[in-house]
C-alpha positions in Angstrom: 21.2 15.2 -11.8 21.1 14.0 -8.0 20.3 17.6 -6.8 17.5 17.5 -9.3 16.0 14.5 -8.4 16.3 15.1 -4.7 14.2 18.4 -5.1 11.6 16.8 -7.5 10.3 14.5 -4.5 11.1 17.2 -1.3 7.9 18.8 -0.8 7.9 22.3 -2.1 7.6 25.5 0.0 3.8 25.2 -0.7 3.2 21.9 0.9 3.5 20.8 4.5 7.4 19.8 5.4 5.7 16.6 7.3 4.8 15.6 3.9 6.5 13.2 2.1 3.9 12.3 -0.3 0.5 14.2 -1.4 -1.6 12.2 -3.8 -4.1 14.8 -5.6 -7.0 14.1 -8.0 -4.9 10.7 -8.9 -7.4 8.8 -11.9 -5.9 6.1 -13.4 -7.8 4.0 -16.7 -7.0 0.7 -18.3 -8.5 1.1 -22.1 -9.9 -2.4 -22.9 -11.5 -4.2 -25.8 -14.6 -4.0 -23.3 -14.5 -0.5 -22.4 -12.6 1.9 -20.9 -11.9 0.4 -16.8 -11.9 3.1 -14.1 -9.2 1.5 -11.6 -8.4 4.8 -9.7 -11.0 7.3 -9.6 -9.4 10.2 -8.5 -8.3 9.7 -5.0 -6.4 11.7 -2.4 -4.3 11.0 0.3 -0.9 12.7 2.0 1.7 10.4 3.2 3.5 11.9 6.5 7.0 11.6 7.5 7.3 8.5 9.8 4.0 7.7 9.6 2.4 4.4 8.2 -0.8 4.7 5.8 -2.9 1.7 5.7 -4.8 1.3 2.3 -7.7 -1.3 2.6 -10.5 -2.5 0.2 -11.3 -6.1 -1.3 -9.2 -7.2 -4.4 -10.1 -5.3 -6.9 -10.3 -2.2 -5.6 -7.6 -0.2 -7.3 -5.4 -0.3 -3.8 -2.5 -1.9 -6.3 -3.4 0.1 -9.0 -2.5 3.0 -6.8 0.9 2.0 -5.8 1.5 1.1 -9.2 0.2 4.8 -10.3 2.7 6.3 -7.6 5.6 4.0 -9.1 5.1 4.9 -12.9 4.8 1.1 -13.3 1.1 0.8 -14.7 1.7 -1.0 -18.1 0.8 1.3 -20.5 -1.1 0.2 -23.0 -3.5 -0.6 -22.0 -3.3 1.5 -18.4 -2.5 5.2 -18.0 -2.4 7.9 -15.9 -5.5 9.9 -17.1 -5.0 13.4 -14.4 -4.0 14.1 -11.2 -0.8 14.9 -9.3 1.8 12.7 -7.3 3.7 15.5 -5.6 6.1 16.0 -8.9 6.4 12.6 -9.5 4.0 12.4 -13.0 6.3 15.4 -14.4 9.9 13.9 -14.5 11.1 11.8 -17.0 11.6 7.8 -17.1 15.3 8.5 -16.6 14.6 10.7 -13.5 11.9 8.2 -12.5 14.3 5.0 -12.6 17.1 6.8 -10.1 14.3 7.1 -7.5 12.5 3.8 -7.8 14.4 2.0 -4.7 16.2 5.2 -3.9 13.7 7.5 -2.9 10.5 5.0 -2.9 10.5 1.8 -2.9 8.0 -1.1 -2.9 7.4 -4.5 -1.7 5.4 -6.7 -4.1 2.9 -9.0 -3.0 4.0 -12.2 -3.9 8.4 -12.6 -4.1 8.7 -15.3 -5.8 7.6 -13.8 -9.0 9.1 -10.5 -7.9 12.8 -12.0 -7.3 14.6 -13.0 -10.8 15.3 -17.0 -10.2 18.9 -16.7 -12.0 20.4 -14.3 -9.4 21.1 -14.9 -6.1 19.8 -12.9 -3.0 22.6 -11.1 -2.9 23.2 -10.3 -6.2 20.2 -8.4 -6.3 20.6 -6.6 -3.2 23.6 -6.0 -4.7 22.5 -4.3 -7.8 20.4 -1.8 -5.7 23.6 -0.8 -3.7 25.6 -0.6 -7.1 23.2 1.5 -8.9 21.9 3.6 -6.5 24.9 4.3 -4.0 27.9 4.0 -6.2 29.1 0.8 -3.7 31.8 -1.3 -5.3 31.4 -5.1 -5.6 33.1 -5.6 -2.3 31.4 -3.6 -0.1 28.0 -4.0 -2.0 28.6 -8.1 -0.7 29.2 -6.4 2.7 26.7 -4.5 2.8 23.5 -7.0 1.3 25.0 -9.3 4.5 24.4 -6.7 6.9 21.2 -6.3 5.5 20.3 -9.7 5.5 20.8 -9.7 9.2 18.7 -6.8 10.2 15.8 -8.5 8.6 16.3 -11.2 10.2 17.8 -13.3 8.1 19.8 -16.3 9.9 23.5 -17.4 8.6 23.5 -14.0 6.0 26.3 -14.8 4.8 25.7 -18.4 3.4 22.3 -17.1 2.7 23.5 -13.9 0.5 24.8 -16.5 -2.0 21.8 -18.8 -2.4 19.0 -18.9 -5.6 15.6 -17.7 -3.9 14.3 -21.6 -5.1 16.4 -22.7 -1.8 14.5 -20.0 0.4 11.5 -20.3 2.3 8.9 -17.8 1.6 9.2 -16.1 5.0 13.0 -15.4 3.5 12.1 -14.2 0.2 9.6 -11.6 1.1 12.6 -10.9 4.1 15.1 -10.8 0.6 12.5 -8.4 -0.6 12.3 -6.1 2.2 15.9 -5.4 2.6 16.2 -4.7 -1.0 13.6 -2.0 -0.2 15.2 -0.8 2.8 19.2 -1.0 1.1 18.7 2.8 0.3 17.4 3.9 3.0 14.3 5.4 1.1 11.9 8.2 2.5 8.6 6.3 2.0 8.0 2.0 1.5 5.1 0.6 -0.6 4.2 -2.3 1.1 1.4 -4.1 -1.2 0.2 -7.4 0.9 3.4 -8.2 2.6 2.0 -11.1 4.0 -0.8 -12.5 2.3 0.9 -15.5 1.1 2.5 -16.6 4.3 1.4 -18.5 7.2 -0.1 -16.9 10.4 3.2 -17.5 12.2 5.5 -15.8 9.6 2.9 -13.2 8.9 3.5 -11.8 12.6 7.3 -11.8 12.7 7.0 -10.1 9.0 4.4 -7.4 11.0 6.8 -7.2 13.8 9.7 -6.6 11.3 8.2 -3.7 9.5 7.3 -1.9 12.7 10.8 -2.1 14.1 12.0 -1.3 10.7 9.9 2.0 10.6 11.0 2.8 13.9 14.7 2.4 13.6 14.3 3.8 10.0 12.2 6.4 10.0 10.9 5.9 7.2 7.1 6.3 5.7 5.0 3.6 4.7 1.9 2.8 2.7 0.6 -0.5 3.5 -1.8 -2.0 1.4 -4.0 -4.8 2.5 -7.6 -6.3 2.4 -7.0 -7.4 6.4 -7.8 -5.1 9.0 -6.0 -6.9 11.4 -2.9 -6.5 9.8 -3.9 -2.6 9.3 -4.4 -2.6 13.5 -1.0 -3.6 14.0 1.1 -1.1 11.6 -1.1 1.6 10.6 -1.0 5.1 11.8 -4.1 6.8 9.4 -6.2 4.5 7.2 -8.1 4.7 4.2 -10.8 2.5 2.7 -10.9 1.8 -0.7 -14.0 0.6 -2.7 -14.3 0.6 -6.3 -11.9 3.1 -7.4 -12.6 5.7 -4.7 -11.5 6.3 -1.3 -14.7 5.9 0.6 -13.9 6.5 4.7 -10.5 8.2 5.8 -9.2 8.8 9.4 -6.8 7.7 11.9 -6.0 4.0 13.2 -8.0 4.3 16.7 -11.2 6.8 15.0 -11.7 3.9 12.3 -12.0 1.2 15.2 -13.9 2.9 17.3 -16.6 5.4 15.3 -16.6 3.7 11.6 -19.0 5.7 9.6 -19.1 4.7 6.1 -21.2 1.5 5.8 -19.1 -0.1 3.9 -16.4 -0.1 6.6 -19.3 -0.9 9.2 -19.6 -4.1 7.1 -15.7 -4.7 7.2 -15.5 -4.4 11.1 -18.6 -6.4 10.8 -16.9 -9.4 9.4 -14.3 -9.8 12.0 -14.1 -12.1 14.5 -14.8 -10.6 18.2 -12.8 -11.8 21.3 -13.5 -11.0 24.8 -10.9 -8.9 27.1 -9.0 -12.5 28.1 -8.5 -12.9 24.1 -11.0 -15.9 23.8 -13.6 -16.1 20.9 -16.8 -15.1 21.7 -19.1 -18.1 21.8 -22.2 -17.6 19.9 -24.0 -19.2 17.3 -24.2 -16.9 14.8 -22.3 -16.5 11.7 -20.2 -13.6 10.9 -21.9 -10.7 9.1 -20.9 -10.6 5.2 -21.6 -7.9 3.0 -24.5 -8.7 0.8 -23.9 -8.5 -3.1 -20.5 -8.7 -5.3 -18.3 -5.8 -6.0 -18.9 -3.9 -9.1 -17.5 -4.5 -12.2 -15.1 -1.3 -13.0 -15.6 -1.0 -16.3 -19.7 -0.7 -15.6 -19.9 1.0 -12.5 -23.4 1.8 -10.9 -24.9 5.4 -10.9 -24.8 7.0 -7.8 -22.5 5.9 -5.2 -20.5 3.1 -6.1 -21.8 0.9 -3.0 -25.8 1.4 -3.0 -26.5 -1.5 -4.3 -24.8 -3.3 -1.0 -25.5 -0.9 1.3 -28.0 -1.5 3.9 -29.6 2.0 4.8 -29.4 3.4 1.2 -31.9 6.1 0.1 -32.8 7.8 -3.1 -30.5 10.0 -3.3 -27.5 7.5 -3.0 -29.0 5.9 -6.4 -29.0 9.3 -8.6 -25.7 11.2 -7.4 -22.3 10.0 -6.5 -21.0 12.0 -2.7 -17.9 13.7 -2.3 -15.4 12.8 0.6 -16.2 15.6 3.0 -14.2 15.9 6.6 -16.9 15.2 8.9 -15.2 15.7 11.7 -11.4 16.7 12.8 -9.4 14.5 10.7 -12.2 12.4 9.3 -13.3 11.9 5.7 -16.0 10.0 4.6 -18.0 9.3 1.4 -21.4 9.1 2.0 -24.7 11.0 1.7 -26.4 10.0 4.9 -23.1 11.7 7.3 -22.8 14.3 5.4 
């Protein structure tokens, strides 16, 4: 069964051996009382080997929906997995599917304290990744969840490895979380806002942990989050999300520097702007917003998704929706008026 599995998620001779992940054509619905909800709208993306892919958008997107797609974990009913193609992930079965969850991908949920059960300890759950995945006995399961608990960065791992994750802070949990993801050493790490629900100070060492992580690892990451900053420190490609679709895709640096969708014009917009010696700008005006709300999924405008928020919108962007066309080397974007 091993051999099996190993082969169902090592790209085939067809695709790129960089690859570790190619995302095709992925649409995924939620069927409602109110009507059937779009959440994915058939996106693609590759994830390479080693590299981090930063997946931005406001809430509501479908950035979670995505990972959740990748993971077989959309809750079916109501969601499902209308078409596309997750290298050969959509074609095994559950069985196959539960023996690479944390083996082969794993994730890190947004918020830990809802992710970690309350009646375990720490280390007990690290634990049951080692047992279930690796064969480990008790003994060196114990061993091996404190060693883990160290290289995040977690002090005193071994009085910590026996403690409820009530008596840790949540810096610790989502630490708790990331070495359960990490405890298999898996090919690619589904990050999904690592670090929205911790202070400034923890969200930095968190950043700083990842990147180290990734580097001593090797491993591939997708890291979903609405903040760009946080996509300027990890990211090695990025991909904007809005409404279901992937509207601007490119790497790290091209984003920054020659944005081209307007929606991500309005993103970088919104950011605050500091001078060369890292000081705010002084000026009276507010940051730019975006005008308008974001669309309701399940009654999406005609056209492109954004016209009704975007500032240099024409006929055409009213009547027909645009394909994500490379626009240049390495560049995607969705928009009528680059195209």
């Amino acid at each position: 069964m091993t051999s099996v599995i190993q082969q169902s998620i090592t790209p085939a001779s067809n695709i790129r051996s960089d690859l570790i992940l190619q995302v095709s054509g992925l649409k995924t619905s939620f069927f409602t009382s109110e009507g059937i909800v779009n959440a994915v709208s058939g996106i693609d993306f590759d994830v390479k080997r080693g590299k981090v892919l930063g997946l931005v958008g406001e809430s509501g997107c479908g950035k979670t929906v995505t990972a959740l797609s990748i993971m077989r974990l959309v809750p079916d009913p109501p969601g499902r997995v209308v078409s596309g193609k997750v290298t050969d992930l959509l074609t095994l079965t559950e069985k196959q599917m539960q023996s690479i969850r944390g083996r082969r991908i794993s994730m890190i949920f947004q918020e830990p304290t809802t992710s970690l059960n309350p009646v375990f300890t720490a280390g007990n759950q690290i634990m049951e990744m080692l047992q279930h995945h690796l064969g480990m006995d008790k003994r060196k399961a114990l061993e091996r969840s404190i060693e883990l608990l160290a290289q995040v960065g977690i002090p005193s791992p071994e009085q910590r490895v026996h403690e409820y994750p009530h008596q840790l802070s949540g810096g610790m949990r989502q630490r708790v979380m990331i070495a359960m993801a990490i405890s298999c050493h898996p090919d690619l790490v589904i990050a999904d806002e690592p670090t929205t629900a911790l202070d400034v100070t923890i969200q930095a060492q968190i950043l700083n942990l990842l990147k180290r992580l990734r580097e001593e690892l090797g491993m591939a990451m997708i890291l979903i989050s609405h903040d760009l900053g946080v996509i300027a420190e990890v990211a090695d490609e990025v991909a904007i999300m809005y409404a279901g679709r992937i509207v601007e895709h490119t790497s790290k640096e091209e984003l920054f520097e020659n944005p081209l969708h307007p929606y991500t014009q309005g993103l970088l917009a919104s950011l605050p702007r500091f001078d060369q010696t890292g000081e705010a700008h002084k000026r009276r005006e507010r940051l730019k917003a975006i005008s308008g709300t974001v669309p309701r999924l399940s009654d999406l405008p005609s056209g492109c998704t954004f016209h009704p928020r975007c500032p240099i919108a024409v006929e055409v962007c009213q009547k027909e929706e645009p394909e994500l066309l490379e626009v240049s080397p390495n560049h995607k974007v969705r928009c009528w008026l680059r195209q």
